[in-house]
C-alpha positions in Angstrom: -4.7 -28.7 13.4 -5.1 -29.6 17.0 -8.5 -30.6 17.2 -8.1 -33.8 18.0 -6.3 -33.2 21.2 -9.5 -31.6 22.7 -12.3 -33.1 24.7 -15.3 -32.1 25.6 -16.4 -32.7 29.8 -19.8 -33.8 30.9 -21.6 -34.0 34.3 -24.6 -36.4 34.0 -27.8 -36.3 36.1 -28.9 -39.6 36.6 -32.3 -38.6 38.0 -33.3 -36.7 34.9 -31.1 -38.8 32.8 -29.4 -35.4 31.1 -25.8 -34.7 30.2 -24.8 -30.9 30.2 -21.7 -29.7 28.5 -19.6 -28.1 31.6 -16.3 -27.4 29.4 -13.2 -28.7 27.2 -10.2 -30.5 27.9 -6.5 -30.5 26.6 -4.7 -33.7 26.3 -1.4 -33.6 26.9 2.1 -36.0 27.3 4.7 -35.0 29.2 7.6 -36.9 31.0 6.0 -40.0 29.8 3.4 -39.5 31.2 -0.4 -38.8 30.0 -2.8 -36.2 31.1 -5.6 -34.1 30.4 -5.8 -30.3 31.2 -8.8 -28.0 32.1 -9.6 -24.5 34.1 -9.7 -25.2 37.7 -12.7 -23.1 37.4 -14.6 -25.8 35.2 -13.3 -28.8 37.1 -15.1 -27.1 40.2 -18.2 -27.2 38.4 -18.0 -30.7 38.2 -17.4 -31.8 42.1 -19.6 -34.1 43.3 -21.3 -35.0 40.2 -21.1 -37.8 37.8 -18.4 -36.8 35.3 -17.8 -38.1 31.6 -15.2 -36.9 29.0 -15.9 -38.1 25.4 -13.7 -39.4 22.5 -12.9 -42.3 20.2 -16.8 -42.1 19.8 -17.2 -43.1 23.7 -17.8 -41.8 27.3 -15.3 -42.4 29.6 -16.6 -41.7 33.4 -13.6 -39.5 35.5 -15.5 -38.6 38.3 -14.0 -41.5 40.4 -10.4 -40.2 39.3 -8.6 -37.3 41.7 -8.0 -34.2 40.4 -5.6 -31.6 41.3 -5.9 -27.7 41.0 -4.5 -24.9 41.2 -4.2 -23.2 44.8 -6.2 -20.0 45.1 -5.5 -19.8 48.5 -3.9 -16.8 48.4 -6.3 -15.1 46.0 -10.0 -13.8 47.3 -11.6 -16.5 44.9 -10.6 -19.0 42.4 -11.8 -16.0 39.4 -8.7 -13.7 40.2 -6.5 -17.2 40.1 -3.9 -15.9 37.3 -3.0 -20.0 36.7 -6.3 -21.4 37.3 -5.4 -25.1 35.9 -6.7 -28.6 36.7 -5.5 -31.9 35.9 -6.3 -35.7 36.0 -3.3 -38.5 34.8 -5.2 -40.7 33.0 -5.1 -43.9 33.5 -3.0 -47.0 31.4 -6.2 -48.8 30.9 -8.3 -45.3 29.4 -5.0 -45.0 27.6 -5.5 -48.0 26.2 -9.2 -46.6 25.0 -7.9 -44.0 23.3 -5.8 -44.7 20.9 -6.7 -42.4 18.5 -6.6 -39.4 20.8 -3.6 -37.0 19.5 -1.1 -36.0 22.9 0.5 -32.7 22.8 4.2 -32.3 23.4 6.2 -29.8 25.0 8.6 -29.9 22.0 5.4 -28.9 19.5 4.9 -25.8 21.7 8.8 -25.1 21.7 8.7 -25.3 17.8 5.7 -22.7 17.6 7.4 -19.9 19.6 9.5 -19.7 16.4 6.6 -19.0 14.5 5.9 -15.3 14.1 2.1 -14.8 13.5 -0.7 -12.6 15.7 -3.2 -15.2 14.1 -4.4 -18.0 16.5 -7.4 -20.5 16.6 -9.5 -21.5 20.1 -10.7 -25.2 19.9 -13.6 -26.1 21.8 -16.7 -27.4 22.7 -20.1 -24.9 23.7 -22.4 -25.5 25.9 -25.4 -25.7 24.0 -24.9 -27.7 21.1 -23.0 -30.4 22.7 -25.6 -30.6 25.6 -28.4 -30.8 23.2 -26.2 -33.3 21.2 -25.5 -35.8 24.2 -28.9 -35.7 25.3 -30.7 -37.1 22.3 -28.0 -40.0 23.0 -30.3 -40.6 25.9 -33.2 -41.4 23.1 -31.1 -42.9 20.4 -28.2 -45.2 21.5 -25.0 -44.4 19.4 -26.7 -41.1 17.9 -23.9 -38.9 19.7 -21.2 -36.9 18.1 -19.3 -33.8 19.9 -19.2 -30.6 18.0 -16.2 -28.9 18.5 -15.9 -25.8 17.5 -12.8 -23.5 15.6 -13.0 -19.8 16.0 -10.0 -17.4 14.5 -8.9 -14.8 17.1 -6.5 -12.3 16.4 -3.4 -11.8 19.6 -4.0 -8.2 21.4 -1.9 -8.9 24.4 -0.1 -5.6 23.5 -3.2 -3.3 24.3 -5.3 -6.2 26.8 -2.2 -5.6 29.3 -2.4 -5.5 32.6 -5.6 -7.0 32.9 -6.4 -7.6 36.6 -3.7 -10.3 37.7 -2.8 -11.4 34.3 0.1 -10.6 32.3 1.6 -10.7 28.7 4.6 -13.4 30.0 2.5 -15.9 30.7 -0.5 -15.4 29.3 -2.2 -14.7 25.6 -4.4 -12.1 25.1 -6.6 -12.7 21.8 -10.2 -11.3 20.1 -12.4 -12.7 18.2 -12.7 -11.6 14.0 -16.1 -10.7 13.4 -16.3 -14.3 11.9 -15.7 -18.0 13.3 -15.7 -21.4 11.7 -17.6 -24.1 12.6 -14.8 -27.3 11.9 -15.5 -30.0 10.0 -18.0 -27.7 8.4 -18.9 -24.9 6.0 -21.3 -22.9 7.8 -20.0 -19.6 9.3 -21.6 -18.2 12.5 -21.4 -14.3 13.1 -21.5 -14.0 16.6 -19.5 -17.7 18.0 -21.1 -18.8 21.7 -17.2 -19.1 23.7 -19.6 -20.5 26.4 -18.2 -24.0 27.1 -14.3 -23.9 25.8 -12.8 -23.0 28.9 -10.0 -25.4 28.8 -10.0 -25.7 25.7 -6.6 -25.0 23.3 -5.3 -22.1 21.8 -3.3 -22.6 18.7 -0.9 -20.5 16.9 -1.5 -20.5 12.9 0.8 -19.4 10.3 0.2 -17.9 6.6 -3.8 -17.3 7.7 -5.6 -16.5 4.9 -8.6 -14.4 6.2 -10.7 -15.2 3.4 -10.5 -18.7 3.3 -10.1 -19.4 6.9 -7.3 -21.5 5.9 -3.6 -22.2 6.8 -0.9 -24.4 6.7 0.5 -25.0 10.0 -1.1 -24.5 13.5 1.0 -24.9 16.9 -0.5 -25.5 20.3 -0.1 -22.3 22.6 -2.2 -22.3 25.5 -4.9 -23.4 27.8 -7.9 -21.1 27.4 -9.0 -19.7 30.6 -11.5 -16.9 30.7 -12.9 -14.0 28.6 -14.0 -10.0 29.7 -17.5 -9.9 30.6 -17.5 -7.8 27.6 -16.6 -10.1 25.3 -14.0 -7.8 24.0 -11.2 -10.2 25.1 -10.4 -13.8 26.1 -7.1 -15.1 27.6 -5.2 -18.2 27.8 -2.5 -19.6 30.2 1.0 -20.3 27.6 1.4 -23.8 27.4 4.9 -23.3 28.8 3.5 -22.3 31.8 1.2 -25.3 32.0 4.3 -27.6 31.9 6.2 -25.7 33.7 3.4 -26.3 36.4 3.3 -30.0 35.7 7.2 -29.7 36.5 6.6 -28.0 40.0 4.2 -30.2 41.7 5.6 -33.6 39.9 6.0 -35.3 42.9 2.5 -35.1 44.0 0.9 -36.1 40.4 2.7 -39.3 40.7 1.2 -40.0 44.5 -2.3 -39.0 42.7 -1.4 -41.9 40.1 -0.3 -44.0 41.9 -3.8 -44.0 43.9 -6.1 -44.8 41.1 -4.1 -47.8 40.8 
């Protein structure tokens, strides 16, 4: 189980004194180096507002740390963007501030692809109850905990494909069963709100017992991205495309670290 390698995002209004849920996070290592992943899309949300993510039981402020995206130059807007990624390196004192946090690898994602299983999990954090929960933090110092969120999804890619400008090599087509689990909890929820995980981590599971909603190993697969305004779908970038981009624009990653220092 992943879990703890997702974070929820916040943008705080200072006049109202409000935090509202905008999205998840991935955190990942790579090259010995330390990031954390979301959709372009959701980091556009949060331009030009205060910006917090949350974990170790804190809130760490990012807005003051650059960003970079994704180009969608080339596409008529950001929507029909087929890698639609953001990223931030984080920093060696926030390191230091998470020591708990759990980093994904590329060689965990390598070791899933030898998993065969059309079972996966999303991991993330909805809008509603983690904006409700933050804001009674407001009122009651130390009262906030993030509710993540673990729904099973089933992988479709075979009959979601081609869907607009997205494609079965790079990304993972799943649907929700007709039941999700709330983690860290009993309760089940019917109909799961996938408002607020975009960016959040898809995980390959093996030997899922549908019954249970157990299972004994879970591999991290990919970044999750959007879903059909239908709900009948949502799809994730592979995580070996998200390194793979890490890879490409390297160079320019270390220039944006090397300006927060």
């Amino acid at each position: 189980m992943h879990a703890d390698s997702v974070i929820p995002l916040y943008a705080y209004d200072g006049d109202s004194k409000k935090y509202a849920s905008v999205g998840s996070a991935v955190l990942i290592s790579h090259r010995s180096r330390r990031f954390f992943i979301t959709a372009a899309h959701v980091m556009e949300q949060l331009q030009g507002k205060k910006t917090f993510i949350f974990f170790d039981d804190g809130f760490y402020e990012i807005g003051g740390l650059p960003a970079f995206l994704s180009d969608c130059s080339m596409f008529d807007s950001r929507n029909n963007d087929p890698i639609d990624l953001a990223t931030i390196c984080i920093p060696d004192n926030l390191f230091q501030e998470s020591a708990n946090a759990k980093y994904l690898t590329l060689n965990q994602y390598q070791i899933g692809l030898q998993m065969n299983s059309p079972f996966f999990q999303a991991i993330g954090y909805p809008h509603s109850q983690n904006s409700r929960a933050a804001n009674r933090t407001v009122r009651v110092k130390g009262e906030f905990r993030a509710k993540g969120l673990r729904y099973t999804v089933t992988d479709i890619s075979d009959s979601a494909f081609p869907y607009k400008n997205l494609d079965g090599s790079t990304h993972i087509a799943t649907t929700l069963t007709k039941s999700g689990s709330v983690q860290l909890s009993r309760q089940q929820t019917n109909i799961p709100d996938l408002h607020g995980i975009s960016g959040g981590l898809l995980q390959k599971v093996c030997d899922y017992n549908h019954i249970t909603d157990s299972f004994d190993f879970a591999y991290p697969a990919g970044i999750i991205l959007e879903k059909k305004k239908d709900n009948s779908a949502f799809f994730s970038l592979r995580l070996t495309v998200v390194f793979e981009w890490l890879d490409i624009h390297w160079e320019r990653l270390l220039t944006l670290r090397s300006s927060e220092n």
